[in-house]
C-alpha positions in Angstrom: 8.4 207.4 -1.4 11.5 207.5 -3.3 13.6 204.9 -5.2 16.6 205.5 -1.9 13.9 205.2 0.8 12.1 202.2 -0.6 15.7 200.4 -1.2 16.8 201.3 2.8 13.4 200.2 4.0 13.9 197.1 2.0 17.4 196.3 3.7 16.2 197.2 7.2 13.5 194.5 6.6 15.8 191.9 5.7 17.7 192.5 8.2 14.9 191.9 10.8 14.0 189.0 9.2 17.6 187.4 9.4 17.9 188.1 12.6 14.9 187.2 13.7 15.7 184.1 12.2 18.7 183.4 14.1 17.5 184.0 17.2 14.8 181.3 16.6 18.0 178.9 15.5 19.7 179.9 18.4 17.1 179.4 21.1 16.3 175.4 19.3 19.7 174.8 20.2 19.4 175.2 23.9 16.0 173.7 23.9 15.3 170.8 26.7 16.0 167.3 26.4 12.7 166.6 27.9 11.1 165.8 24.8 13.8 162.9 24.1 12.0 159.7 23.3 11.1 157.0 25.8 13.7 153.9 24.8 13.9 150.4 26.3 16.5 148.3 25.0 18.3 145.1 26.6 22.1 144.4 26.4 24.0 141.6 26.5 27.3 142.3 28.4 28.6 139.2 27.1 28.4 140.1 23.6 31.7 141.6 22.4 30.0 145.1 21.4 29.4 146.0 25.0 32.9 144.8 25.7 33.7 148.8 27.4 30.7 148.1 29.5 32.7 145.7 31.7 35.2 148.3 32.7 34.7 151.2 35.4 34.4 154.3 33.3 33.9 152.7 29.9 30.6 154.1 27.9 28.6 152.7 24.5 26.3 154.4 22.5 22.8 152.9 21.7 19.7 153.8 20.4 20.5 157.6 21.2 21.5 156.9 24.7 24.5 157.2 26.2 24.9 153.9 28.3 27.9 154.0 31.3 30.0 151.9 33.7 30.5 154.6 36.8 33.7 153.3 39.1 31.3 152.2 41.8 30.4 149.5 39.6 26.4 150.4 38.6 25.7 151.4 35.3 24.0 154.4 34.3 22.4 155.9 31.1 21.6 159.5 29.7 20.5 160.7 26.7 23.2 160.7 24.0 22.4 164.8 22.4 24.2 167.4 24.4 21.1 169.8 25.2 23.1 172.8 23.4 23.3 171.6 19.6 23.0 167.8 19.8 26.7 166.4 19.7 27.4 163.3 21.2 28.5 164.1 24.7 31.0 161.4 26.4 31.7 159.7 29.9 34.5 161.2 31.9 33.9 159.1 35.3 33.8 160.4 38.4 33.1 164.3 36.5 30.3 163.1 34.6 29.1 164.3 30.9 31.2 166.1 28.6 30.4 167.8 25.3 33.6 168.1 23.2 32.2 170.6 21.0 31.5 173.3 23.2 32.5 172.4 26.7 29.3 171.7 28.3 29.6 169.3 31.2 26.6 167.5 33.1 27.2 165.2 36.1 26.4 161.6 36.3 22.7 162.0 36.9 22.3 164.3 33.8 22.4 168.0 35.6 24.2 170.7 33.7 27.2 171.7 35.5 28.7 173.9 33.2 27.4 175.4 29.9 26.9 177.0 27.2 23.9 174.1 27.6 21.0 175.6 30.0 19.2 172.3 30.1 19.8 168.5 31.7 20.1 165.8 30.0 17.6 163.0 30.2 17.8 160.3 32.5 17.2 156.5 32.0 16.6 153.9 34.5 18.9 150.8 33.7 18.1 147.3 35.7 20.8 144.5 35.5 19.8 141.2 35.5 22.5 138.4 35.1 24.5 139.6 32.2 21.5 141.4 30.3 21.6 145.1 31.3 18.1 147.0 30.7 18.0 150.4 29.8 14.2 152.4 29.7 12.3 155.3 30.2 
């Protein structure tokens, strides 16, 4: 083997490597939310930091969850981490989940409605007792 064949056999190899390497980055982004860790929290919807969860359509973040007021009046919860890279998605009522990064959308129980995210998000039972709101699973 010559000097020129050792040198193009030494780029062709680094070049599988790198790709092979982004293809293993890519497919982690679109991994499932199933693995997203069981939470149970309590919140006070008297205290002022929960304040957007006394109107229809308003949303907090806590403890990696997305935590939501829907119009009918019941609260609802997802997991925080869009499914495609992990941005905060947001609550958009009646339409669900959005992602403002890349456009995903998911409806109000979590399902993907639109990608470039392949998986759902996961879901979280919330119980509301008095003002405390509980949020687990």
């Amino acid at each position: 083997m010559d000097r020129k064949e050792f040198l193009s056999l030494l780029g062709i190899s680094a070049a599988a490597f790198t790709l092979a390497q982004c293809v293993q980055g890519c497919s982690k982004g679109n991994s499932s939310n199933s693995s997203a860790p069981s939470v149970d929290f309590t919140l006070n919807l008297n205290d002022t930091s929960n304040n957007a969860l006394k109107t229809s359509g308003g949303y907090i973040y806590n403890n990696g969850v997305i935590v939501a007021k829907t119009a009918a009046g019941t609260y609802i919860a997802v997991s925080q981490a869009c499914t495609h890279q992990g941005v905060s998605v947001v609550y958009t009522g009646a339409s669900g989940f959005y992602c403002q990064a890349h456009g995903s959308s998911f409806s109000s129980n979590g399902a993907v409605t639109g990608g470039p995210a392949s998986s759902n998000l996961k879901v979280y039972n919330t119980t509301l007792n008095g003002s405390n709101l509980r949020v687990y699973g």
